[in-house]
C-alpha positions in Angstrom: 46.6 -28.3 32.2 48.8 -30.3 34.9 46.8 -31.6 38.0 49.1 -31.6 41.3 47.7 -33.0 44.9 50.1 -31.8 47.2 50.0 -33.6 50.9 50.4 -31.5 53.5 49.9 -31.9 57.1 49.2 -29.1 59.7 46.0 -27.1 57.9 43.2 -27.3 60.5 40.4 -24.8 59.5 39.5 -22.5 56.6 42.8 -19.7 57.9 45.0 -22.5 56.9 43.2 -23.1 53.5 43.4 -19.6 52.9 46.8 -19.3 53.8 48.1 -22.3 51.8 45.9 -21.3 48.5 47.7 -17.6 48.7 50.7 -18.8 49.4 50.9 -21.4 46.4 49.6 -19.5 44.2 52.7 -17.0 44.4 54.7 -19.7 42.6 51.4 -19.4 39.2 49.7 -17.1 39.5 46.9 -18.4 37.4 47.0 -21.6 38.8 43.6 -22.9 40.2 44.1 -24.0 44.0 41.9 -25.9 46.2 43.1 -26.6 50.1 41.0 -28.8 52.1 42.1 -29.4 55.6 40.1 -32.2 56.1 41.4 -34.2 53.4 45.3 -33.1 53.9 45.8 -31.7 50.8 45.9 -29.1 47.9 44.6 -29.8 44.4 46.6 -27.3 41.6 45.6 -27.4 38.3 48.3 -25.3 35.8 49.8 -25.1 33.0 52.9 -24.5 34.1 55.4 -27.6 34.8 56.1 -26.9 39.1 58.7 -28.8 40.9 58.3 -31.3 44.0 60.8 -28.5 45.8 59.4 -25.6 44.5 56.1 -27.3 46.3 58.1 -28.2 49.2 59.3 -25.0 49.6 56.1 -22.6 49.4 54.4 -25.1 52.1 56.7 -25.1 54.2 57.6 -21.1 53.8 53.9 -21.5 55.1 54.6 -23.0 58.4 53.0 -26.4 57.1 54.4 -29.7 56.6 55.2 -30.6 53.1 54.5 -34.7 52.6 54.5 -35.3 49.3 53.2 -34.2 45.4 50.8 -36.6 43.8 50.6 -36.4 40.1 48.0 -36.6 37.6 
């Protein structure tokens, strides 16, 4: 399984953690996602191989600000 912390800035209460984890999780569905607001980010563990842009792209379809994917 891949590990992804994705940085996003914008999430300021358990909505926006909400919204983020649903909205990720439309690119794997099985993925496991954890937003925390407080700490600016979203850990995704999958097995699936997910791009910086695909990322990019579902945070900011959110109305968040995508910063950057952190790899593990």
């Amino acid at each position: 399984m891949k590990k992804y912390i994705v940085v996003i800035e914008g999430m300021s209460c358990s909505h926006c953690e909400n919204h983020i984890e649903n909205t990720l999780s439309s690119l794997d569905p099985k993925m496991k996602i954890k937003a925390s607001a407080k700490d600016k980010s979203a850990e995704i563990l999958s097995d699936k191989d997910i791009s910086d842009n695909e990322f990019k792209t579902a945070v900011e379809s959110a109305g968040y600000v995508f910063k950057e994917v952190l790899k593990r």
